[in-house]
C-alpha positions as MATLAB code, in Angstrom:
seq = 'XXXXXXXXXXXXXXXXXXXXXXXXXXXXXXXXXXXXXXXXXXXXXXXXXXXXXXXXXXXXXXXXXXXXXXXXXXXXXXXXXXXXXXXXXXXXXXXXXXXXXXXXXXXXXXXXXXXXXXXXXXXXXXXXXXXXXXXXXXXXXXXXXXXXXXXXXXXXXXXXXXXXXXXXXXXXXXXXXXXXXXXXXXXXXXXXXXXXXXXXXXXXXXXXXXXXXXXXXXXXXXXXXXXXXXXXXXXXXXXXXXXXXXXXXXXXXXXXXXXXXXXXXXXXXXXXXXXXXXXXXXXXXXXXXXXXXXXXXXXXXXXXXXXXXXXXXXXXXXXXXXXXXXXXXXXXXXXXXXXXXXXXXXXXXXXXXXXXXXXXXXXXXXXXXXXXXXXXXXXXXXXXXXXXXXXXXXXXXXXXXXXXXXXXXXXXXXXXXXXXXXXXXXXXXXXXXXXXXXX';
ca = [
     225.997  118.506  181.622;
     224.759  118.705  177.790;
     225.358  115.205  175.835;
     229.118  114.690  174.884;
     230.182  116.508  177.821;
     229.632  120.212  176.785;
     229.163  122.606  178.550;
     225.672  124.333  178.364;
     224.836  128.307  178.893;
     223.694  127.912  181.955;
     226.182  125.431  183.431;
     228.871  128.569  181.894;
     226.642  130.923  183.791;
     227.027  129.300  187.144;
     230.506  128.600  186.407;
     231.627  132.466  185.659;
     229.122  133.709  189.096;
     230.825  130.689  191.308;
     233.993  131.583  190.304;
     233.545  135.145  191.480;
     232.094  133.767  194.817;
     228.759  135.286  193.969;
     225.460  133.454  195.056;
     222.690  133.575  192.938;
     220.777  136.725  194.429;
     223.756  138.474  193.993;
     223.960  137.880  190.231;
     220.432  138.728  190.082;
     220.923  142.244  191.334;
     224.184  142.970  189.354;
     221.677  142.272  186.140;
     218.218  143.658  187.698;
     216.583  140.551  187.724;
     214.921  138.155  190.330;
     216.815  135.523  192.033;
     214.404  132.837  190.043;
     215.221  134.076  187.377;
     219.042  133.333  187.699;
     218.014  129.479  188.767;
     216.259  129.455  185.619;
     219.251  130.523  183.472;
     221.511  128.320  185.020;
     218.983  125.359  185.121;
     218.759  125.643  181.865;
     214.947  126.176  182.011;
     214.996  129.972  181.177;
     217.152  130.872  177.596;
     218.243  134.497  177.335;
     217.587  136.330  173.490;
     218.113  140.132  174.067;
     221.390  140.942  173.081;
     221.114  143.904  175.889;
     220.732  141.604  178.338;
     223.588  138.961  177.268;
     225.623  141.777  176.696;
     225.077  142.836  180.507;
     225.834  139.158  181.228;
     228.878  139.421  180.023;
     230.058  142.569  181.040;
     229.210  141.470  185.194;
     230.671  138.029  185.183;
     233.800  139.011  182.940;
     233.689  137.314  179.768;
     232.554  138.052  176.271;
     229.193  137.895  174.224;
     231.342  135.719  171.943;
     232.303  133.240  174.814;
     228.518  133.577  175.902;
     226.924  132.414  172.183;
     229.116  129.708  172.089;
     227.481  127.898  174.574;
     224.395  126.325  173.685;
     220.545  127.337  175.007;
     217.277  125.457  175.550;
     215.597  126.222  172.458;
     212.473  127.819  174.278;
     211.145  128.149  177.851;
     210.606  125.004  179.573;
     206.581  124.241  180.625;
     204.876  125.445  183.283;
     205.135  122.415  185.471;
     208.579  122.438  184.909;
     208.931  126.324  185.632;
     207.625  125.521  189.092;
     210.504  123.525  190.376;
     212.351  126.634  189.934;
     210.799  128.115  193.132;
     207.711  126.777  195.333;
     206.689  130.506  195.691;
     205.606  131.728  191.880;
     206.049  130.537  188.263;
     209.641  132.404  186.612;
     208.267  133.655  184.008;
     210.462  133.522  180.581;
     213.330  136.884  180.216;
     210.642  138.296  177.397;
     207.711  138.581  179.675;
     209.863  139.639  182.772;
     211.231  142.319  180.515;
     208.222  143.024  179.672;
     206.386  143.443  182.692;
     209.812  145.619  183.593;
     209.268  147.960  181.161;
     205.686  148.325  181.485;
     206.465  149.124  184.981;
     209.213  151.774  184.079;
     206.877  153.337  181.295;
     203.747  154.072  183.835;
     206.133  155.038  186.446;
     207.740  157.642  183.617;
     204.225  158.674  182.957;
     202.991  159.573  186.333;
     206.422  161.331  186.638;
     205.921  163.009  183.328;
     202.283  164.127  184.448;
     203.703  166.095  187.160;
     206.334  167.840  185.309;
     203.407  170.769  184.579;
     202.656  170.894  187.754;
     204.064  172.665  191.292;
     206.502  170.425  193.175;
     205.802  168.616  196.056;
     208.802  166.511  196.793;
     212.458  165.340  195.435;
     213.765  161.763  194.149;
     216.977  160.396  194.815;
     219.040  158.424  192.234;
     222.768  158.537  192.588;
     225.415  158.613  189.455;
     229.375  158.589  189.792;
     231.156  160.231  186.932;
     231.831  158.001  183.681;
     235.389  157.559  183.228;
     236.713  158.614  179.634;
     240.329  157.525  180.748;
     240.161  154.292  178.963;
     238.541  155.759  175.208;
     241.183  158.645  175.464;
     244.398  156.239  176.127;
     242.982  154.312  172.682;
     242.432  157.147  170.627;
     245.474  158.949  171.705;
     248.286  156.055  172.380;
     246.647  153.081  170.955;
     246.098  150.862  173.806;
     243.127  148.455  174.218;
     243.052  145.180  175.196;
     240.811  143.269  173.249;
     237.869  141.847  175.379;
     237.402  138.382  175.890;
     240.212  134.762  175.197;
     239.286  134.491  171.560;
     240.158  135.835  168.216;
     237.267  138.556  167.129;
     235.291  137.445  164.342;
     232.933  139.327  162.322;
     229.655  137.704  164.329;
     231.303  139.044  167.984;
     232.231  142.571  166.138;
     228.567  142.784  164.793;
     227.277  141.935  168.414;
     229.777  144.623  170.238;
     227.927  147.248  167.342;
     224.271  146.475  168.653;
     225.575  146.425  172.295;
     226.872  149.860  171.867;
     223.902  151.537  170.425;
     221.621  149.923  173.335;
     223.949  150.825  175.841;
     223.628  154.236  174.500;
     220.046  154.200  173.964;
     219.758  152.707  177.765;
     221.796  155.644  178.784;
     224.065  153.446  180.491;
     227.022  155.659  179.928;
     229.837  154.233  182.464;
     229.635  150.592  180.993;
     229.977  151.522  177.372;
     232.999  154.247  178.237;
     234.642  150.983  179.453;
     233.568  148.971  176.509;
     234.346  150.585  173.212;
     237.815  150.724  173.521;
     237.966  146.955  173.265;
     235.380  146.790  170.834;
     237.407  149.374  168.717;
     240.267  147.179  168.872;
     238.348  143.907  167.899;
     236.789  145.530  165.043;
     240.321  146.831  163.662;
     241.247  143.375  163.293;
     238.781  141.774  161.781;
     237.615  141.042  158.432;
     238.802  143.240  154.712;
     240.127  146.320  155.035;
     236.376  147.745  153.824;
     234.385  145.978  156.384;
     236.917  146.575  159.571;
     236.847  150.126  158.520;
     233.069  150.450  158.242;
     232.536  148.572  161.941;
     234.812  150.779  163.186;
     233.014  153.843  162.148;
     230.045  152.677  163.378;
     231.672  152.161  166.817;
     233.865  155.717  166.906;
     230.314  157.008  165.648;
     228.589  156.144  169.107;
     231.875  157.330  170.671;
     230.891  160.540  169.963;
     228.021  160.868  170.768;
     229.221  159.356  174.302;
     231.873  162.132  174.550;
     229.215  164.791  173.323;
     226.850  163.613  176.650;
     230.026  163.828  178.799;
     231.082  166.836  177.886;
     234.530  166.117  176.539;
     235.254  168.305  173.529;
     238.425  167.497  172.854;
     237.335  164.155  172.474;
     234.648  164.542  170.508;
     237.001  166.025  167.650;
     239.431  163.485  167.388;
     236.649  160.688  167.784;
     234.446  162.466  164.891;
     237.248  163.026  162.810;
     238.366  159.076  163.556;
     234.647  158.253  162.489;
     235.125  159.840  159.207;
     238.056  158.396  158.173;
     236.946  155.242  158.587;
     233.407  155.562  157.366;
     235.559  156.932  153.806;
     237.656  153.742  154.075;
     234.266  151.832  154.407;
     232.377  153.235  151.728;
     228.749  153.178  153.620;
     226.941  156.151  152.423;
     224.686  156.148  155.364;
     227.445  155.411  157.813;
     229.494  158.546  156.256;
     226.517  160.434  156.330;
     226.101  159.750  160.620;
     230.463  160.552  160.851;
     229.654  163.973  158.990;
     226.500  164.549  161.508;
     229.272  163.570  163.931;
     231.586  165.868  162.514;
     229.094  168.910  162.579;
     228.128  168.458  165.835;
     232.253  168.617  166.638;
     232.287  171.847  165.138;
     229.185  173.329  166.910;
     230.594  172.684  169.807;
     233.821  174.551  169.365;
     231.779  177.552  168.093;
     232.246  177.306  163.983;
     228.415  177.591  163.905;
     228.233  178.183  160.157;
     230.947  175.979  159.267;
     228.761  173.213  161.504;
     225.251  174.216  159.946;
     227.448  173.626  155.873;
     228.931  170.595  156.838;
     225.465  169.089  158.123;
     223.307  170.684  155.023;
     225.854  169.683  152.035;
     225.501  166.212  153.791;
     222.039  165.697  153.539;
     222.313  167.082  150.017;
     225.079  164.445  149.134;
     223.132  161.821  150.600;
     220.135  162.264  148.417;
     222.612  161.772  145.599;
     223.359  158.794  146.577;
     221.490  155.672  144.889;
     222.945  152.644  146.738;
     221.247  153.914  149.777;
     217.726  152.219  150.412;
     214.705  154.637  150.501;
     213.969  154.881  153.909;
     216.858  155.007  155.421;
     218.321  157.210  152.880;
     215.543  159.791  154.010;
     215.244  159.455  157.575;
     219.518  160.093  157.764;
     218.205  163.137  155.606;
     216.284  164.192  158.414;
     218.800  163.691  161.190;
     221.686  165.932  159.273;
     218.784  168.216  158.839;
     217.572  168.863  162.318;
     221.031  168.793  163.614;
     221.779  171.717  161.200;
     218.150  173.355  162.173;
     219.955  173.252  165.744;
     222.837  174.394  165.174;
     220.959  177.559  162.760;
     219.564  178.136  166.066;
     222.141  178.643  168.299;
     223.436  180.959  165.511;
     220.476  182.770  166.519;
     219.342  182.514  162.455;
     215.609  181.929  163.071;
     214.268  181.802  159.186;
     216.732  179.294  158.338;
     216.543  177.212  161.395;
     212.469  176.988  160.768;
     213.526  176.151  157.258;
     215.463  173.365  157.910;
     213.477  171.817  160.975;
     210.670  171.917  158.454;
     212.627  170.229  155.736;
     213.698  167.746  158.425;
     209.685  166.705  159.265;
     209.073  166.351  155.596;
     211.965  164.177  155.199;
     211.324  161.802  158.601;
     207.109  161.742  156.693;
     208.586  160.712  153.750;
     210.588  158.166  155.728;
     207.641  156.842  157.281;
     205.811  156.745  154.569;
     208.205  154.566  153.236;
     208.792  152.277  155.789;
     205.840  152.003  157.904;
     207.678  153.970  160.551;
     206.962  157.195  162.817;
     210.358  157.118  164.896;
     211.518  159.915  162.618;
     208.573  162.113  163.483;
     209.361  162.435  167.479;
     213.237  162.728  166.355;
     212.195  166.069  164.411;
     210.074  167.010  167.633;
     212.925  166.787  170.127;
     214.993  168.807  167.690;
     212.204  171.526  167.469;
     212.090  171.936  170.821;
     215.508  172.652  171.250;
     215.376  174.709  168.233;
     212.629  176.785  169.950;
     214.812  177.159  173.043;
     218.062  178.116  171.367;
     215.893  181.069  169.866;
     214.143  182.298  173.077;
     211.048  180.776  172.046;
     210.133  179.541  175.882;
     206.515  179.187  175.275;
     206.543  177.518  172.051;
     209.209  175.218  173.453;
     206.296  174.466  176.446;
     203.102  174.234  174.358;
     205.338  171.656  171.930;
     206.351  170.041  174.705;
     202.712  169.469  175.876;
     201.973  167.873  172.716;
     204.668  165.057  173.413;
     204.253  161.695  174.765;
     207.297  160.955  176.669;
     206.529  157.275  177.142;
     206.101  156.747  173.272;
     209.836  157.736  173.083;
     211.458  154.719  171.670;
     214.369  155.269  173.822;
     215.696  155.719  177.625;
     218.141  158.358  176.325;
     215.509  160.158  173.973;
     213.172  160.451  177.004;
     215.858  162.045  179.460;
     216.760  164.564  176.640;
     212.896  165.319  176.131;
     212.969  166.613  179.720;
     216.437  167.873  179.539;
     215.153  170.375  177.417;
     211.875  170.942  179.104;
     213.619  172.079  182.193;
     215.661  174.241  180.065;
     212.756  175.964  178.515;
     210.794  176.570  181.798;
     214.270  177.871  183.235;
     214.110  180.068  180.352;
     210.740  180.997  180.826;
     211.269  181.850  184.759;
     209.383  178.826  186.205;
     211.605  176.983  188.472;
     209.066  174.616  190.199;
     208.377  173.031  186.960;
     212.350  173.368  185.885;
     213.220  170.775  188.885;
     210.000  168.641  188.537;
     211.237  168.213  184.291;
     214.917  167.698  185.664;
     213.695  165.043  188.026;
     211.980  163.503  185.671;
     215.150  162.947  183.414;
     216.738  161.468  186.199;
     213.888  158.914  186.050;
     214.245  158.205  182.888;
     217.786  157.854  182.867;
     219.989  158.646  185.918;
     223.412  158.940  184.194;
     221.658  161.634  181.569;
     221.832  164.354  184.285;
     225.833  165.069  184.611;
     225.129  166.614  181.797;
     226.840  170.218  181.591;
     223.269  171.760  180.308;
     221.670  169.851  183.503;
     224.514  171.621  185.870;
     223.588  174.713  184.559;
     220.371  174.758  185.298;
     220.931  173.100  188.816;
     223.675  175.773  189.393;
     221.092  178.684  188.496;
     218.193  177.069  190.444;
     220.760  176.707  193.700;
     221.321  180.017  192.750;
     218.048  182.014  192.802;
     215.502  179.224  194.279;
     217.653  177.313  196.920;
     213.957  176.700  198.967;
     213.447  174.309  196.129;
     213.135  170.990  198.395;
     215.489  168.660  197.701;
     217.598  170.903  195.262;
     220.878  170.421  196.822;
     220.847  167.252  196.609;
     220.029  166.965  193.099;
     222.893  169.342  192.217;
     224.786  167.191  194.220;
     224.070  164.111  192.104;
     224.614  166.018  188.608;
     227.689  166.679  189.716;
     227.735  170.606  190.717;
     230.229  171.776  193.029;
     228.671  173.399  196.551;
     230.147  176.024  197.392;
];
């Protein structure tokens, strides 16, 4: 026990997996880590800094990140001679460089995936993924109820934390968790703080619920979430976080066919936004950008090819100007993604390809970004009448994020391939895992 009796992070740790009846290896494979690394944790020999990964803590043993942070941490990793009475067998290596090493591992396994994707197929991959429940973020939105997470009062710090855990569990593509999630973090962020900065968390928060009911294909949802985003972000006064609730708001449109209603609301955004001074530079821009592209997108599916060119290219300029100004390049392979689905939306298989080819997937900052990349790949060789290459792209999402493929653009394509190539090895069960009904 810590001096004056309190109870450490690691000693909480222990307590929360005992109390479930877990042992250590199986808290280690809930969280995707080794079982030395648990000892570590709970030895206090090991402190955990990503707020992905205490986040995941949280969620598994049931408790909060708030309950979590108030428990205090070595302040660094122990030494190496103390690291080795963790296990007789290796060092445990501190959660930054076991991270690390994970995603260098994940990244060369995407490439040599990614390398194939041009090439015939030789073979499937299995990855399994159960629907995402929406049940819980539709009984808030609709009736109000959420429990909020965790045996203390909200404060700002916990609302700020629930933010960032929302965005990386969308960036992570880690769909089911944050459907169960949000509505808690909703209702926390309602509660807490002036009437400004409770409206501008919860914004933020309805924000990524959007995009979550855009990836799971729940329409309905996505209007009264987008139109719940804007409301708030009004209330809040953010011009960037208004500008991302009208992107949000757009993209609700698009999707119920209002095409040039959709392209207006994302253009006179972006021209609002460079009005407005109390943004900083950069970011000011690179939201530019986004409202741009998504309009470019949506100019596409309109099937209005000068305009959509017009505004993908005023897009570029604007994520260039961002980097300029802040050292970044993000921006750039945002505007890239966008393009290619621009090029697809007007027919353009073969530009969509040849762009393609010119795209790392492994420099995409993002799990999500990555699946999408291929997501749209598969959709322009479908287009293009190449269905060897279609699976090997669609596969390759799966890699990069399993939960990414019950998407209703993925089903499609899996429907049409079961369709025309069912020789395709492994097919079947592919379809079966993005969530297409066999006839």
């Amino acid at each position: 026990m810590a001096g004056g009796g309190e109870v450490t992070f690691g000693e909480f740790i222990a307590k929360l997996r005992t109390r479930k009846g877990w042992y250590q290896r199986d808290l280690a494979a809930e969280v995707g880590r080794s079982e030395e690394w648990v000892s570590g944790v709970e030895r206090g020999l090991i402190p955990v800094r990503n707020v992905e990964m205490l986040s995941l803590l949280a969620r598994v043993l049931g408790t909060t990140l708030e309950e979590l942070l108030g428990h205090p941490q070595p302040a660094r990793v122990a030494s190496s001679s103390s690291r080795r009475k963790v296990s007789s067998a290796r060092l445990t290596p501190s959660p930054a460089a076991e991270e690390d090493d994970d995603e260098v591992r994940r990244r060369e396994l995407l490439a040599a995936t990614a390398a194939a994707v041009f090439v015939p197929i030789v073979g499937a991959q299995s990855a399994g993924a159960s629907p995402a429940p929406l049940a819980p973020l539709e009984d808030m939105v609709l009736y109000g109820s959420a429990s909020i997470p965790g045996q203390r009062e909200p404060s700002a710090a916990s609302v700020r934390a629930s933010i960032m855990a929302a965005r990386q569990d969308f960036r992570a593509a880690r769909y089911d968790a944050l459907a169960q999630a949000l509505p808690g973090w909703i209702a926390a962020a309602q509660s807490v703080g002036s009437s400004e900065e409770s409206a501008r968390a919860v914004a933020a928060l309805y924000n990524v619920a959007v995009r979550l009911c855009i990836k799971l294909g729940d329409d309905g949802l996505v209007a009264i979430t987008s139109d719940r985003a804007l409301n708030a972000a009004r209330t809040g006064g953010d011009g960037l976080i208004i500008a991302e609730a009208q992107r949000m708001v757009s993209s609700a449109w698009r999707r119920q066919g209002h095409l040039s209603r959709a392209t207006d609301i994302a253009v006179r955004a972006a021209h609002e936004l460079q009005r407005d001074n109390s943004v900083p530079e950069p970011a000011r821009l690179a939201a530019e950008g986004d409202l741009f592209a998504t309009a470019a997108y949506t100019a596409a599916k309109l099937g209005d090819r000068s305009y959509a060119h017009s505004l993908i290219a005023e897009a570029a300029d604007n994520a260039r100007a961002a980097g300029r100004a802040s050292g970044q390049v993000d921006g750039i392979q945002g505007v890239a993604l966008h393009q290619l689905s621009v090029h697809y939306e007007l027919g353009d298989a073969g530009q969509a390809i040849e762009l393609a080819r010119t795209v790392d997937p492994t420099a995409l900052p993002t799990a999500e970004r990555q699946a999408r990349f291929f997501i749209d790949v598969a959709r322009a060789f479908s287009q293009w009448g190449k269905p060897e290459q279609t699976f090997r792209a669609l596969l390759a999402a799966e890699q990069a994020a399993p939960q990414e493929i019950r998407r209703g653009s993925v089903r499609r394509v899996a429907t049409d391939l079961l369709r025309h190539d069912r020789s395709l090895p492994g097919i079947r069960d592919f379809a079966t895992r993005a969530g297409v009904q066999l006839g």
